[in-house]
C-alpha positions in Angstrom: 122.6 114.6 117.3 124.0 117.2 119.5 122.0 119.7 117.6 119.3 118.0 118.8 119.7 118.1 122.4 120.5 121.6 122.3 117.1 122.1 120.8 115.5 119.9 123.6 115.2 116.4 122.3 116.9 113.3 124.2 119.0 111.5 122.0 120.4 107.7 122.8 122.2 105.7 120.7 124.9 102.2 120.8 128.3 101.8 119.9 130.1 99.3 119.4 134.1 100.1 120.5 136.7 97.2 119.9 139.6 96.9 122.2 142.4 94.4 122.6 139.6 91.7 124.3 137.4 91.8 121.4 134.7 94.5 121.9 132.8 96.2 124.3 129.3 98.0 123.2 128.2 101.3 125.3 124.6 102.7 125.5 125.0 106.5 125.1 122.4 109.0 126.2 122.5 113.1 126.0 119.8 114.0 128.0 119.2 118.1 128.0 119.3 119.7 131.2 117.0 123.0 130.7 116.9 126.0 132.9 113.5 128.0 134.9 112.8 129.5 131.4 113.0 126.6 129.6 116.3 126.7 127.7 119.1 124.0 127.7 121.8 125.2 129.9 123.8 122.0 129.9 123.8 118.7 128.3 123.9 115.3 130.3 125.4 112.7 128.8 125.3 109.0 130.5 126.3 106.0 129.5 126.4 102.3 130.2 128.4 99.4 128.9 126.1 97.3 127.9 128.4 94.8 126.7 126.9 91.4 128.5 123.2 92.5 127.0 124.5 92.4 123.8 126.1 88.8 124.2 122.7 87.6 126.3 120.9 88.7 123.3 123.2 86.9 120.8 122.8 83.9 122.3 119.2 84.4 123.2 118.6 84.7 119.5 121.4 81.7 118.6 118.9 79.6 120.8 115.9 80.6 119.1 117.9 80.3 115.7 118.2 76.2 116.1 114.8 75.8 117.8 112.7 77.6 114.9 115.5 74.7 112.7 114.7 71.8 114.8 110.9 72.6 115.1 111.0 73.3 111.0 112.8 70.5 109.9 111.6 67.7 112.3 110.0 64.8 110.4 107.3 64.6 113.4 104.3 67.0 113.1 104.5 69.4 116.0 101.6 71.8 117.2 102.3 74.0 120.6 99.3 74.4 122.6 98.6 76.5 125.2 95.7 76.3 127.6 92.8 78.4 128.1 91.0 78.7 131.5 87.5 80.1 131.9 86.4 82.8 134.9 86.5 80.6 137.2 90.5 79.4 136.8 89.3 75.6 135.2 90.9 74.7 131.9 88.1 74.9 129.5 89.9 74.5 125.3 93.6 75.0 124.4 94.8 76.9 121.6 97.0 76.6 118.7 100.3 78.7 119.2 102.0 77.3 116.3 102.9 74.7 114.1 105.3 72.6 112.0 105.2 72.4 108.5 105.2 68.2 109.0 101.8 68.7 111.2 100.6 70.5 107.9 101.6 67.0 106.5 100.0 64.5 108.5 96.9 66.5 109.4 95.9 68.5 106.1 95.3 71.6 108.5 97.4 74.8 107.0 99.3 76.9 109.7 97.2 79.9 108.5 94.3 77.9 109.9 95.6 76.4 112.7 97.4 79.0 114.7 95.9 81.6 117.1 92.2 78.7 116.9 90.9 77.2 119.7 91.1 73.3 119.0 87.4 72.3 120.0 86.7 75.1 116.6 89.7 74.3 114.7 88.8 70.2 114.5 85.1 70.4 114.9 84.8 68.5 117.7 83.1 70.4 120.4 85.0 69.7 123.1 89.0 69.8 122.5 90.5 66.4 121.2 92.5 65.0 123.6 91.7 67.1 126.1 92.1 65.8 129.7 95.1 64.3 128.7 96.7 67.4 127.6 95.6 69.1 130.8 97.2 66.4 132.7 100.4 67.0 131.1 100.3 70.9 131.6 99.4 70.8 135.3 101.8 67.5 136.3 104.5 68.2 134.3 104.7 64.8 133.4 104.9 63.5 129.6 102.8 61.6 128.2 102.3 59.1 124.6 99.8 57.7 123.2 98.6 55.9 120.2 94.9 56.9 118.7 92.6 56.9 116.3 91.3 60.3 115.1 87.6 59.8 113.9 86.8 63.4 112.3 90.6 62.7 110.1 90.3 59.5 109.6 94.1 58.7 110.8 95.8 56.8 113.5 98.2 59.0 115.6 101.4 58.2 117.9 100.7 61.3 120.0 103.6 62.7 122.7 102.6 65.5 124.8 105.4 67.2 127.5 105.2 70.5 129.0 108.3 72.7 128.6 107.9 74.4 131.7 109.4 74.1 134.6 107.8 73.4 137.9 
């Protein structure tokens, strides 16, 4: 890699270097330094522990690790929707972000043709089911339940809608 920055080229790379605490990992970056012609006359190298990134992401991903579990595994269907807003800033449809295999279960509807739809196209009913109450959730924050009866399935539901953003 030195070769390289003697031709020109930046070059960064990690490393991981264990010491008696456990490990620390440093972001290492030669960065050519080149002369009024043009050639490299000197090679800067910086570097940055970049140790508490490295645990951040760990646990970042950890986090995400369980939730995809929980949200596969759960034996209550799950869709996350997110809201769509037209020119003028008013909710008009919310879309399909993704699903659990147990709403695949209880509604018929694949994930393949559920996720990235609109819901007013995805369950043929014009206007998005549920609608006001799911923009009520999204814009109080406050969770709701409800127990329905979903004409184009056929099915009675026990429906709970939250919002998992913070105010």
């Amino acid at each position: 890699s030195i070769e390289m920055v003697k031709a020109g080229q930046s070059v960064s790379y990690e490393n991981v270097f264990p010491i008696a605490q456990g490990e620390r990992w440093i972001q290492v970056n030669y960065v050519p330094d080149f002369d009024r012609h043009g050639a490299v006359r000197a090679i800067v190298v910086m570097s940055h522990d970049i140790t508490e990134l490295k645990s951040t992401e760990e646990r970042l991903r950890q986090s995400e690790e369980r939730f995809r579990s929980l949200f596969e595994n759960m034996i209550e269907g799950v869709a996350i929707h997110e809201l769509i807003y037209d020119e003028h800033g008013k909710p008009e449809d919310y879309r399909i972000l993704d699903v659990n295999p147990m709403y695949e279960v209880y509604t018929g509807l694949t994930r393949e043709a559920a996720v990235g739809q609109k819901a007013s196209e995805l369950y043929g009913t014009g206007r998005p089911p549920f609608f006001d109450i799911y923009c009520q959730v999204a814009l109080t924050r406050k969770p709701m339940e409800m127990e329905v009866f979903f004409e184009p399935m056929q099915k009675h539901f026990h429906i709970s809608v939250f919002s998992p953003f913070a105010d």
